[in-house]
PDB file with one MODEL, atoms N, CA, C and O in Angstrom:
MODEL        1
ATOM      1  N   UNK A   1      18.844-103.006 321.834  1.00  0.00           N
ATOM      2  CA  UNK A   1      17.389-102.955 321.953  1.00  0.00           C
ATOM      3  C   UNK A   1      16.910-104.079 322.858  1.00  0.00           C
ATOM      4  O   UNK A   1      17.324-105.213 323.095  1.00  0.00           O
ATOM      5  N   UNK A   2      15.819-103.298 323.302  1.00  0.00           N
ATOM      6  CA  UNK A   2      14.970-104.524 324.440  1.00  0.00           C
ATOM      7  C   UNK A   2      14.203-105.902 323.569  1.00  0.00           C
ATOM      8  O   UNK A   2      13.474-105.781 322.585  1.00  0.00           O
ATOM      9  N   UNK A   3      14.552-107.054 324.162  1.00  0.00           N
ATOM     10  CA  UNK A   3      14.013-108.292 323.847  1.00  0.00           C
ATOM     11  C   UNK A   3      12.576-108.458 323.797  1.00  0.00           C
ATOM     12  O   UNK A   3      11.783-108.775 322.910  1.00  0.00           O
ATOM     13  N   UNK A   4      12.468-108.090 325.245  1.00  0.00           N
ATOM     14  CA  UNK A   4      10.897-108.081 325.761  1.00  0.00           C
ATOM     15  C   UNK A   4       9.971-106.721 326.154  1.00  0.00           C
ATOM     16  O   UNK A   4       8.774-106.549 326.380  1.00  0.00           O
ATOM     17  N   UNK A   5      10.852-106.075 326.125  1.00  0.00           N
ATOM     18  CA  UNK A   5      10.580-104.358 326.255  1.00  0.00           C
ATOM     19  C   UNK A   5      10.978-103.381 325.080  1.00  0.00           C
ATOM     20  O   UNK A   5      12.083-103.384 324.536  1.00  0.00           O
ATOM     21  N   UNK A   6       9.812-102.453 324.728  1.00  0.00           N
ATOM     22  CA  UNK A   6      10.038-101.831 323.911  1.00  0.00           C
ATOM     23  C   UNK A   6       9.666-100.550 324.606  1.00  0.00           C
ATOM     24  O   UNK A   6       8.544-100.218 324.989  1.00  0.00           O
ATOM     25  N   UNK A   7      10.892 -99.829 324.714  1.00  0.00           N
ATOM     26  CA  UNK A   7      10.740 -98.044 325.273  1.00  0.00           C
ATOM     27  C   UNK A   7      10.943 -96.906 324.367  1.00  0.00           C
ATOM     28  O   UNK A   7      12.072 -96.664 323.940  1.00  0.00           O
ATOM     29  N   UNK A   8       9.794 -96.098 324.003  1.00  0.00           N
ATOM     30  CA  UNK A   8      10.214 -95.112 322.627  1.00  0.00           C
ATOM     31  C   UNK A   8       9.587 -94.191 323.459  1.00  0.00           C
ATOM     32  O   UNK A   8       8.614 -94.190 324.213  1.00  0.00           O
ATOM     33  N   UNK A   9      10.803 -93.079 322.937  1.00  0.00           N
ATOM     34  CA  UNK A   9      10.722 -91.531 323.029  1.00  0.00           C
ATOM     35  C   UNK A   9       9.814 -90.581 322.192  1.00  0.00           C
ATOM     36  O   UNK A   9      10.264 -90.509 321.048  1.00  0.00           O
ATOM     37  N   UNK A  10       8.890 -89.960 322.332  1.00  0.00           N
ATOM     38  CA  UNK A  10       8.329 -89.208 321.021  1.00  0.00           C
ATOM     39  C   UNK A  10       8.818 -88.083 321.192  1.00  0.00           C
ATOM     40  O   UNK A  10       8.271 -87.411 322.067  1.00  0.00           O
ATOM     41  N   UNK A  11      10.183 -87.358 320.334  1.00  0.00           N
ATOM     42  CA  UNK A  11      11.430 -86.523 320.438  1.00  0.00           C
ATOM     43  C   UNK A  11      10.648 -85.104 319.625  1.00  0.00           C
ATOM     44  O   UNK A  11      11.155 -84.065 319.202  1.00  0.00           O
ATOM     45  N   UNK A  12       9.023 -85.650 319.631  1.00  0.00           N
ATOM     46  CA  UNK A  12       8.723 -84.109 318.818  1.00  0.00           C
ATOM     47  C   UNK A  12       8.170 -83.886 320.197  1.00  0.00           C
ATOM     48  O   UNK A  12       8.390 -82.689 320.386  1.00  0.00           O
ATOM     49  N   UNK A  13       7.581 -84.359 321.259  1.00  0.00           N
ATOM     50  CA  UNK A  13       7.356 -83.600 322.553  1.00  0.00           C
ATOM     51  C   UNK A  13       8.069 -83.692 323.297  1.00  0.00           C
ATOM     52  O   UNK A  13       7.866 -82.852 324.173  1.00  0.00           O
ATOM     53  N   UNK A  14       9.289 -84.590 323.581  1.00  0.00           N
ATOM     54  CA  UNK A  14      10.308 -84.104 324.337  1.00  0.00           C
ATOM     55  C   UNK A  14      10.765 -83.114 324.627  1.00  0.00           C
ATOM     56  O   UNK A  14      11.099 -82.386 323.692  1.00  0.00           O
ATOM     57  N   UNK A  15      10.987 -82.637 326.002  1.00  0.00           N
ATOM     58  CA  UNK A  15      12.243 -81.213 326.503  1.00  0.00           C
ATOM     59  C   UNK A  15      13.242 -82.011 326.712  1.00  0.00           C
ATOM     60  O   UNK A  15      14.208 -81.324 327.043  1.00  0.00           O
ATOM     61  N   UNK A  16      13.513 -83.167 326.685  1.00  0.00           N
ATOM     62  CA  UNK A  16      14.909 -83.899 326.706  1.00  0.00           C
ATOM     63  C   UNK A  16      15.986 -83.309 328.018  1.00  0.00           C
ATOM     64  O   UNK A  16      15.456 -83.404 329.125  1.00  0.00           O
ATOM     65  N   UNK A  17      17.003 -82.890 328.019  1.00  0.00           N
ATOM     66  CA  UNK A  17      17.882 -82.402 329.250  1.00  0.00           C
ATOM     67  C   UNK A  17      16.773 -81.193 330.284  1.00  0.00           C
ATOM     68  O   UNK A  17      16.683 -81.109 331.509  1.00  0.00           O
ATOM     69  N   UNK A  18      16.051 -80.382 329.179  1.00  0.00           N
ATOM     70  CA  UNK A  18      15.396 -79.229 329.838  1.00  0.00           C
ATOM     71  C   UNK A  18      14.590 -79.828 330.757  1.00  0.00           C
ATOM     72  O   UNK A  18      14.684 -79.193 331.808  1.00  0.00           O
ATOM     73  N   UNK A  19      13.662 -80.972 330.890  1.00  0.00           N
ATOM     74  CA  UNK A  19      12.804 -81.773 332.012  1.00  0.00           C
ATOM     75  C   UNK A  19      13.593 -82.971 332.360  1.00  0.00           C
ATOM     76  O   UNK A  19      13.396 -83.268 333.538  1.00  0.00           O
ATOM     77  N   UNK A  20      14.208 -83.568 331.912  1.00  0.00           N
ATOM     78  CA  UNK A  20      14.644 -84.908 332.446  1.00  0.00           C
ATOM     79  C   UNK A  20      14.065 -85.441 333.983  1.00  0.00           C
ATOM     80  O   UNK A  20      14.651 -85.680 335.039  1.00  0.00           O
ATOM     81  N   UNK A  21      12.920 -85.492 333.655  1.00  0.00           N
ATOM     82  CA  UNK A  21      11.813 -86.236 334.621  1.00  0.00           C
ATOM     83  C   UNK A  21      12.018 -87.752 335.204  1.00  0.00           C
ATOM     84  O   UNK A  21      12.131 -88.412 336.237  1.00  0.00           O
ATOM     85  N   UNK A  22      11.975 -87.826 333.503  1.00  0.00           N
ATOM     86  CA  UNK A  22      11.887 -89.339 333.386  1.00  0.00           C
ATOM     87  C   UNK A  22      13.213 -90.107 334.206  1.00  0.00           C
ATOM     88  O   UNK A  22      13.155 -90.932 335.117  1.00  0.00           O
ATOM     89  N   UNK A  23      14.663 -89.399 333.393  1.00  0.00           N
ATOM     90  CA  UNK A  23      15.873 -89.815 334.435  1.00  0.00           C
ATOM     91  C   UNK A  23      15.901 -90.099 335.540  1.00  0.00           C
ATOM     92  O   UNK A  23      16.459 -91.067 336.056  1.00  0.00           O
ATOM     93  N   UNK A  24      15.087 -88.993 336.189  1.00  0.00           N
ATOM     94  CA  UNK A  24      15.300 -89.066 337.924  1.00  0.00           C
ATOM     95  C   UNK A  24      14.313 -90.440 338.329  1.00  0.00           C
ATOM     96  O   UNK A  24      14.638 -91.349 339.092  1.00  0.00           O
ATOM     97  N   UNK A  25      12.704 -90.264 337.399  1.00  0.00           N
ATOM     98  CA  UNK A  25      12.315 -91.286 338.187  1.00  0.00           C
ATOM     99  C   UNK A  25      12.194 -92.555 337.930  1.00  0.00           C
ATOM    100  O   UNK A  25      11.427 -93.189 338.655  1.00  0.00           O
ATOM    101  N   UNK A  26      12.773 -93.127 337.051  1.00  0.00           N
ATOM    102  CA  UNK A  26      13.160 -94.912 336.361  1.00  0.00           C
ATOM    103  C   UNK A  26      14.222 -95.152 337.849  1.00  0.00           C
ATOM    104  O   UNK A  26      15.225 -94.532 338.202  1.00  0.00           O
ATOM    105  N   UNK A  27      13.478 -96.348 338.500  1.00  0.00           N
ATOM    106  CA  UNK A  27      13.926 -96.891 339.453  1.00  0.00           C
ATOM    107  C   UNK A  27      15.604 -97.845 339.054  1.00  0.00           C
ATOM    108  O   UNK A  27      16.601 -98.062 339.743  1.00  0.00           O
ATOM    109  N   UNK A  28      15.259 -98.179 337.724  1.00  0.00           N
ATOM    110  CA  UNK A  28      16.171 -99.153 337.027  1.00  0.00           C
ATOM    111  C   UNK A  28      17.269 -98.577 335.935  1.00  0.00           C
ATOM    112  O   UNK A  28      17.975 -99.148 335.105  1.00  0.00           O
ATOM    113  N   UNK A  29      17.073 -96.975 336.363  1.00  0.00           N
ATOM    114  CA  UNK A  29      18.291 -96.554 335.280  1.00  0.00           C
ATOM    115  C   UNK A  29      18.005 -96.564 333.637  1.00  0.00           C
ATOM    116  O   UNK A  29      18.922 -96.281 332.866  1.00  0.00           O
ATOM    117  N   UNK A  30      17.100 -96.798 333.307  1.00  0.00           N
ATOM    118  CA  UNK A  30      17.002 -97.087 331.976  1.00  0.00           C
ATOM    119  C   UNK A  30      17.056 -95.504 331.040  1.00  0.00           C
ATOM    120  O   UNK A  30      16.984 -95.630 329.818  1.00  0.00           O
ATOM    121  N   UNK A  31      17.171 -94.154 331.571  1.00  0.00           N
ATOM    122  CA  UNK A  31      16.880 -93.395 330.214  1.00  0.00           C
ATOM    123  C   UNK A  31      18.260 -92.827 330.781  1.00  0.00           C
ATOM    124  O   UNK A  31      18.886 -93.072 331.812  1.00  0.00           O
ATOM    125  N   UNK A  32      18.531 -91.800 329.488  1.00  0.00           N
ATOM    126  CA  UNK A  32      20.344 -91.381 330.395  1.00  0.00           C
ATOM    127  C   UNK A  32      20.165 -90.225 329.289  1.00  0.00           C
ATOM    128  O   UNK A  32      19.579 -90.381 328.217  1.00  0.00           O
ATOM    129  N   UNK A  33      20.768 -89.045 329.735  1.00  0.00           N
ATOM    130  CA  UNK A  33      20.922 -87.860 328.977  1.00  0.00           C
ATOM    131  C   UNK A  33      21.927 -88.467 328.180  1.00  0.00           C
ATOM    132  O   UNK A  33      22.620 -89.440 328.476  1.00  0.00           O
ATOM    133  N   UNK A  34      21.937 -87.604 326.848  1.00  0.00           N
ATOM    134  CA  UNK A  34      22.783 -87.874 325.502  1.00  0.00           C
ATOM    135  C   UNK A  34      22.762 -86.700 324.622  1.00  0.00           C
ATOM    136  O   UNK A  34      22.025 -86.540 323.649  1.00  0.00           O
ATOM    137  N   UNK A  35      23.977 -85.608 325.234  1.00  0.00           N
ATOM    138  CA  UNK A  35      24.016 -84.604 324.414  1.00  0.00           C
ATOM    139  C   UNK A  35      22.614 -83.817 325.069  1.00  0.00           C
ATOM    140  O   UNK A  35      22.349 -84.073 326.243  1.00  0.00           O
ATOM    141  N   UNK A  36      21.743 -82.888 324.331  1.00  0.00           N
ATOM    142  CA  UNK A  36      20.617 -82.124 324.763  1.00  0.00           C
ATOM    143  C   UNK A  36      19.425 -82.881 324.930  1.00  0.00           C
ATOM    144  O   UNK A  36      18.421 -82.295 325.334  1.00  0.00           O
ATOM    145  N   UNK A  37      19.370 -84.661 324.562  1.00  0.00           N
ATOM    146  CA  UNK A  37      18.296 -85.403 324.294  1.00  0.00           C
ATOM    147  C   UNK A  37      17.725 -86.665 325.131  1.00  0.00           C
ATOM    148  O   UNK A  37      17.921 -87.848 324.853  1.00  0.00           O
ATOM    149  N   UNK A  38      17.179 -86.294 325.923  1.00  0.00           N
ATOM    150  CA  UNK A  38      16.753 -88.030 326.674  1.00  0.00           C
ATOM    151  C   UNK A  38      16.958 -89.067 325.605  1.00  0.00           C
ATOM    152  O   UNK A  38      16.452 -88.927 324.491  1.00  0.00           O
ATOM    153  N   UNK A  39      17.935 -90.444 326.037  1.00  0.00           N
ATOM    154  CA  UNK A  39      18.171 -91.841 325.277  1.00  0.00           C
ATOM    155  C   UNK A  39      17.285 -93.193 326.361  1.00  0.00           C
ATOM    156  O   UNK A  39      16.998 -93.471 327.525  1.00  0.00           O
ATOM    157  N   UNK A  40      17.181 -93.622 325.110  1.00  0.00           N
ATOM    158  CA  UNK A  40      17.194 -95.291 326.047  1.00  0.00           C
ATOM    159  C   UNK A  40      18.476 -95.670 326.581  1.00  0.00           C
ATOM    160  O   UNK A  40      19.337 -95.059 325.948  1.00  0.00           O
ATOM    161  N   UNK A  41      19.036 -96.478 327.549  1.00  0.00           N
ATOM    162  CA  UNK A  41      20.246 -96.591 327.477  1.00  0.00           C
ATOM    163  C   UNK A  41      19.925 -98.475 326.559  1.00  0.00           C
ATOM    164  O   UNK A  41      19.048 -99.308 326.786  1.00  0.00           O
ATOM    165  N   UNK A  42      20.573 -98.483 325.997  1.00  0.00           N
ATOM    166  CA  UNK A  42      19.874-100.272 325.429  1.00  0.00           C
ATOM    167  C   UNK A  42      20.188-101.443 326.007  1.00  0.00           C
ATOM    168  O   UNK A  42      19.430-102.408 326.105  1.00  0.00           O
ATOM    169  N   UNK A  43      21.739-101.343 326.543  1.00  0.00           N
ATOM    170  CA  UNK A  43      21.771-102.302 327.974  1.00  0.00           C
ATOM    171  C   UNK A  43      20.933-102.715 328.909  1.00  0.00           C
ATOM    172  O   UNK A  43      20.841-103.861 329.348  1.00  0.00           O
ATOM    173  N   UNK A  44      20.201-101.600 329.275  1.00  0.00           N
ATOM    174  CA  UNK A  44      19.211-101.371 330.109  1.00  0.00           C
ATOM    175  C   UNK A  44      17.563-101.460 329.988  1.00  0.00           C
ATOM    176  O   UNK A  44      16.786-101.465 330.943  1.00  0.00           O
ATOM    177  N   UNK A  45      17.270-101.520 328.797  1.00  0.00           N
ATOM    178  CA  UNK A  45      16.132-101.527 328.548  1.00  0.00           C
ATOM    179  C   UNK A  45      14.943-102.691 329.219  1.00  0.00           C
ATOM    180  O   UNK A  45      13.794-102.606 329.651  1.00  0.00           O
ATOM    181  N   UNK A  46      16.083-103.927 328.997  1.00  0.00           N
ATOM    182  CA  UNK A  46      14.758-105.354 329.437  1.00  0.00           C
ATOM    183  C   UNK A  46      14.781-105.424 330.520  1.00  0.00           C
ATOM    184  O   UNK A  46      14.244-106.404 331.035  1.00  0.00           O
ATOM    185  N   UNK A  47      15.685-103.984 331.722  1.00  0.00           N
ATOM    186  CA  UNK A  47      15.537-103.940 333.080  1.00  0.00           C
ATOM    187  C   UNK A  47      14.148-103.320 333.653  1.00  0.00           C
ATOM    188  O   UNK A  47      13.763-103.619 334.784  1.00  0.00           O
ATOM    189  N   UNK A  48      13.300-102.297 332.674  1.00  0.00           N
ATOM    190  CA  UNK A  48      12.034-101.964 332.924  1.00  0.00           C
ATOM    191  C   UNK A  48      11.159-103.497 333.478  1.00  0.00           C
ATOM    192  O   UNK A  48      11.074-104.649 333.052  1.00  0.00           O
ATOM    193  N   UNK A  49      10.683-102.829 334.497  1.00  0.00           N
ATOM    194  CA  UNK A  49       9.552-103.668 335.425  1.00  0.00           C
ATOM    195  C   UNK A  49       8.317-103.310 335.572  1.00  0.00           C
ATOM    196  O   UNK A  49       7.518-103.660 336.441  1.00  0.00           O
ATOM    197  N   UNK A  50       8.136-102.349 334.386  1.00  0.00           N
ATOM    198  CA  UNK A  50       6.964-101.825 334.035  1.00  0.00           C
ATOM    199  C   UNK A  50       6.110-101.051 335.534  1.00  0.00           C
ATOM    200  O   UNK A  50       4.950-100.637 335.552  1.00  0.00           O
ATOM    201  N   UNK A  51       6.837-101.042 336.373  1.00  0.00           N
ATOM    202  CA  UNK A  51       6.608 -99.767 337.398  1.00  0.00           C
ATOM    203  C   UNK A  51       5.629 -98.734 337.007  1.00  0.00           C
ATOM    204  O   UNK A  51       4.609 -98.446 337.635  1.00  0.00           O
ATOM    205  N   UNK A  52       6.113 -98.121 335.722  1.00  0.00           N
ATOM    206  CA  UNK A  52       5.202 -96.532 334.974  1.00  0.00           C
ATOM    207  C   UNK A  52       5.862 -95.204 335.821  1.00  0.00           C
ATOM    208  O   UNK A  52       5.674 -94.023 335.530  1.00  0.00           O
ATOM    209  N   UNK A  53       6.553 -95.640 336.763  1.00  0.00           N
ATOM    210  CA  UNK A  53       7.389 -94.307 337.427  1.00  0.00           C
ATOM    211  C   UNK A  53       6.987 -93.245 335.698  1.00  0.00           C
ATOM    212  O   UNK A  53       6.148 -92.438 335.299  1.00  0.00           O
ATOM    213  N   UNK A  54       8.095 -93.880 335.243  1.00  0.00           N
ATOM    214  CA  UNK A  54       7.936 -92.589 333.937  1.00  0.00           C
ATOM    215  C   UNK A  54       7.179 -92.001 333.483  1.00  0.00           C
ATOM    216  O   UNK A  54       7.335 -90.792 333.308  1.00  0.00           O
ATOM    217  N   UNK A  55       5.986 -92.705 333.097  1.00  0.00           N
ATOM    218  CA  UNK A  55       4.766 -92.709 332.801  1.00  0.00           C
ATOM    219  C   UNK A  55       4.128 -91.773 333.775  1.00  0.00           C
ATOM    220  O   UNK A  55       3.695 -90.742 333.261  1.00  0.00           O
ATOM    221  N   UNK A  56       3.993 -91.881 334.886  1.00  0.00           N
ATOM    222  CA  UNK A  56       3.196 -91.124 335.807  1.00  0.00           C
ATOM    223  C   UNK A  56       4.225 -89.554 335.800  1.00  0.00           C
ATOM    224  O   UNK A  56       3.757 -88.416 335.836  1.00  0.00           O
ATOM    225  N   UNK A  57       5.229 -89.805 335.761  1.00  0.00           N
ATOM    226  CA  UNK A  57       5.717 -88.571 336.085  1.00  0.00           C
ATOM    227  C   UNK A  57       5.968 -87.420 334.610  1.00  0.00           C
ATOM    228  O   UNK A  57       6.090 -86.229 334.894  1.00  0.00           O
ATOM    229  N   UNK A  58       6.013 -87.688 333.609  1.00  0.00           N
ATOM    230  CA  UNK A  58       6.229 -87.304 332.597  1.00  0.00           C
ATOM    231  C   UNK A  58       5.291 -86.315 331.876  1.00  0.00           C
ATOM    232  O   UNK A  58       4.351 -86.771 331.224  1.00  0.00           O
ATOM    233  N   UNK A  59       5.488 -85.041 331.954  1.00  0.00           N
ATOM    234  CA  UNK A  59       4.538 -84.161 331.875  1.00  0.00           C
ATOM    235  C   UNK A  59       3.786 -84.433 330.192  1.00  0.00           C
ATOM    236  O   UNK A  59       2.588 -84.239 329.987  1.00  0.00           O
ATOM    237  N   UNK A  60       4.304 -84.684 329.620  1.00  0.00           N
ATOM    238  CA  UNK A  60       4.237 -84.265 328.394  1.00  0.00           C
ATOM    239  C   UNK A  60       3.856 -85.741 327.268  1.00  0.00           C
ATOM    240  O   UNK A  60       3.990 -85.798 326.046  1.00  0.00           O
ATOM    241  N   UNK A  61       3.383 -86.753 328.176  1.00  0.00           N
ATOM    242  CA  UNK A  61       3.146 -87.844 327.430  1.00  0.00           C
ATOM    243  C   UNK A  61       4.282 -88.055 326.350  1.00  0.00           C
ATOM    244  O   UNK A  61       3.920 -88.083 325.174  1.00  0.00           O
ATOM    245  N   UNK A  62       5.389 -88.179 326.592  1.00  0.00           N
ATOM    246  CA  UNK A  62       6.550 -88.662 325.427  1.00  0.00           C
ATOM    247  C   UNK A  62       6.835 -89.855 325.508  1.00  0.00           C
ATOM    248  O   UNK A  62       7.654 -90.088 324.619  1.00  0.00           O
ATOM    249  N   UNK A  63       6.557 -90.990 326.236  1.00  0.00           N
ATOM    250  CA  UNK A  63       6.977 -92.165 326.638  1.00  0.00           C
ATOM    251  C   UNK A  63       5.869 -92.834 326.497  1.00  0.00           C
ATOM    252  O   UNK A  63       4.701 -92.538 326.749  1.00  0.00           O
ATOM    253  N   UNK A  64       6.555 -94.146 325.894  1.00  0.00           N
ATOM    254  CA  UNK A  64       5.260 -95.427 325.316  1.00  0.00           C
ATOM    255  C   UNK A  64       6.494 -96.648 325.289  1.00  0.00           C
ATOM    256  O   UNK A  64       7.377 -96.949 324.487  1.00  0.00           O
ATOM    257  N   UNK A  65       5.917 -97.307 326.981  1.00  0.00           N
ATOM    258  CA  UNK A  65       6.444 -98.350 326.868  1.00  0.00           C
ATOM    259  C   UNK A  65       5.673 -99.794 326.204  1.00  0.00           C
ATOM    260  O   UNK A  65       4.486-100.113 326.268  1.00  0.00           O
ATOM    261  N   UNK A  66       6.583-100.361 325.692  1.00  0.00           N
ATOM    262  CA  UNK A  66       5.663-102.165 324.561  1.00  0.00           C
ATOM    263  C   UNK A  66       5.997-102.801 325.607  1.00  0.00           C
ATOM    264  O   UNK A  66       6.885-102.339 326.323  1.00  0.00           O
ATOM    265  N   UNK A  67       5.353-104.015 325.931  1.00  0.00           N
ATOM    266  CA  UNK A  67       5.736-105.368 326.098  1.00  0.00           C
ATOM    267  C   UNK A  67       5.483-105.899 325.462  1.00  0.00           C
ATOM    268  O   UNK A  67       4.293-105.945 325.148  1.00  0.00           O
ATOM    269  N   UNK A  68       6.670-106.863 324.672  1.00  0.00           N
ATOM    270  CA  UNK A  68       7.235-107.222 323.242  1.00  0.00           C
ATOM    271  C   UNK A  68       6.726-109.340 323.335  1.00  0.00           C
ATOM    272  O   UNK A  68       7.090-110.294 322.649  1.00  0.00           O
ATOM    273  N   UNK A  69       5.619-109.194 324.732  1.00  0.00           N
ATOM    274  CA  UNK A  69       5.946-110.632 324.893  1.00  0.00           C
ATOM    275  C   UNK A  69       4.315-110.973 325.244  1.00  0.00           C
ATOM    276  O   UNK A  69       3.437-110.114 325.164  1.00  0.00           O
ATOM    277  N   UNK A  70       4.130-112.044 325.552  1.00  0.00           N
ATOM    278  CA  UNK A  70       2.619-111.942 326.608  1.00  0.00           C
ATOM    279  C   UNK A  70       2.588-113.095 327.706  1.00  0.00           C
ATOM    280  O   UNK A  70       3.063-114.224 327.588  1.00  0.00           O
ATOM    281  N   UNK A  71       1.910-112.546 328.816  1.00  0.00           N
ATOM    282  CA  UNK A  71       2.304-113.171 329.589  1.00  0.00           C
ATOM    283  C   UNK A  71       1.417-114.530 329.620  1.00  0.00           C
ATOM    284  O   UNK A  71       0.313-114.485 329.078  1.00  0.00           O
ATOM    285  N   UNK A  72       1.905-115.896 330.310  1.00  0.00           N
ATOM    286  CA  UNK A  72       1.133-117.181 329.942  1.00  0.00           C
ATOM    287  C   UNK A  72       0.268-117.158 331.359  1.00  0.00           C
ATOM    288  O   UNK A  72       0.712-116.897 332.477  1.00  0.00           O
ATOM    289  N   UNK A  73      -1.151-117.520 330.980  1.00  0.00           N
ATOM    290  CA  UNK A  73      -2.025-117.825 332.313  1.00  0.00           C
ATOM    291  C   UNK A  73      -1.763-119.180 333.000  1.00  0.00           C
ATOM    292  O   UNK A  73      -1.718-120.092 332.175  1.00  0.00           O
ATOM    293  N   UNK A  74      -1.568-119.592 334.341  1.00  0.00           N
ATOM    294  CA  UNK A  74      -1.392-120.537 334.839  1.00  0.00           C
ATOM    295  C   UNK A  74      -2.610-121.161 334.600  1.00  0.00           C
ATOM    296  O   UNK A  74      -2.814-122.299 335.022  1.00  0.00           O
TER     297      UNK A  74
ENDMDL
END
């Protein structure tokens, strides 16, 4: 699991392998087919750069990325 990133699937609107959207467009590799089901990969998770690739591309609103941290104002 992510330190500073928190990436959850909501697997009751997922099409999982049937759209795998999200796969193609995470710049950083982070989701990976698993069996019929989009995964986090968890290695990968605190590599999100909060881009939203996924987010924007993801038909079906299944993805809700956290940031698990906050950032400090100079």
């Amino acid at each position: 699991m992510g330190v500073f990133v928190g990436l959850i699937i909501d697997y009751d609107r997922c099409k999982g392998k049937e759209c795998g959207i999200c796969v193609d467009a995470c710049p950083v590799n982070i989701f990976l087919e698993h069996i019929d089901l989009i995964d986090v990969a968890p290695a990968q998770e605190d590599e999100c750069s909060f881009c939203e690739a996924c987010l924007e591309r993801c038909q079906g609103t299944c993805i809700t990325i956290e940031k698990k941290y906050k950032m400090r104002s100079s």
